[in-house]
Phi, psi and omega in degrees: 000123160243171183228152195259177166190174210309335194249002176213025171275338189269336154292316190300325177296307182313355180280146151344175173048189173268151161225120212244135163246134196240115159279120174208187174224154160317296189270039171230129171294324171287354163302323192280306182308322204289338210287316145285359187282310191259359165270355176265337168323319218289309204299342178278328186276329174048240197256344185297350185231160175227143200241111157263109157285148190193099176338075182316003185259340200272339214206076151326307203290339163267336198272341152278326155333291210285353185078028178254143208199354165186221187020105149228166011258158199232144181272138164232094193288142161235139166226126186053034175087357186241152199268129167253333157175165199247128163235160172239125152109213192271160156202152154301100170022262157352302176295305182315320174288353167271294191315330190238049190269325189297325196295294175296184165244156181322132186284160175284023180244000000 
């Protein structure tokens, strides 16, 4: 997992594979919460996926491109570079992995 910004989300997207780009903020309690949710996601996923976080505060200009601007946090799945889906709020490791079960290969847990 790494975290993005206004000046370095438009490569982390252009790679190759899948990629999640996570909107969140600091000062959003679901943000916080989710924040532990997706670091055990990144550790479940190991190279099939790359996790970009990425602060709306840090990073107005993206987070307005994408309209997000509040309810957070919001998922945005790539695949090659092309947007595959969008999920919203908290999920469980697990919840994440039924939502992208098309994607993923079944998790190891």
């Amino acid at each position: 997992m790494r975290h993005v910004n206004d000046t370095t989300v438009s490569a982390f997207l252009a790679g190759p594979g899948l990629r999640l780009l996570v909107f969140g903020t600091a000062s959003d309690l679901s943000s916080q919460v989710f924040g532990r949710q997706i670091t055990e996601f990144d550790e479940l996923t190991g190279t099939r996926l790359q996790i970009g976080v990425l602060d709306i505060a840090q990073a107005p200009e993206t987070a307005a491109e994408w309209g997000v601007n509040g309810d957070l946090p919001v998922q945005i799945l790539f695949k090659d570079g092309v947007m595959e889906q969008v999920l919203r709020g908290v999920r469980s490791p697990k919840a994440m992995w039924r939502a992208m079960a098309d994607y993923l290969e079944a998790p190891h847990i």
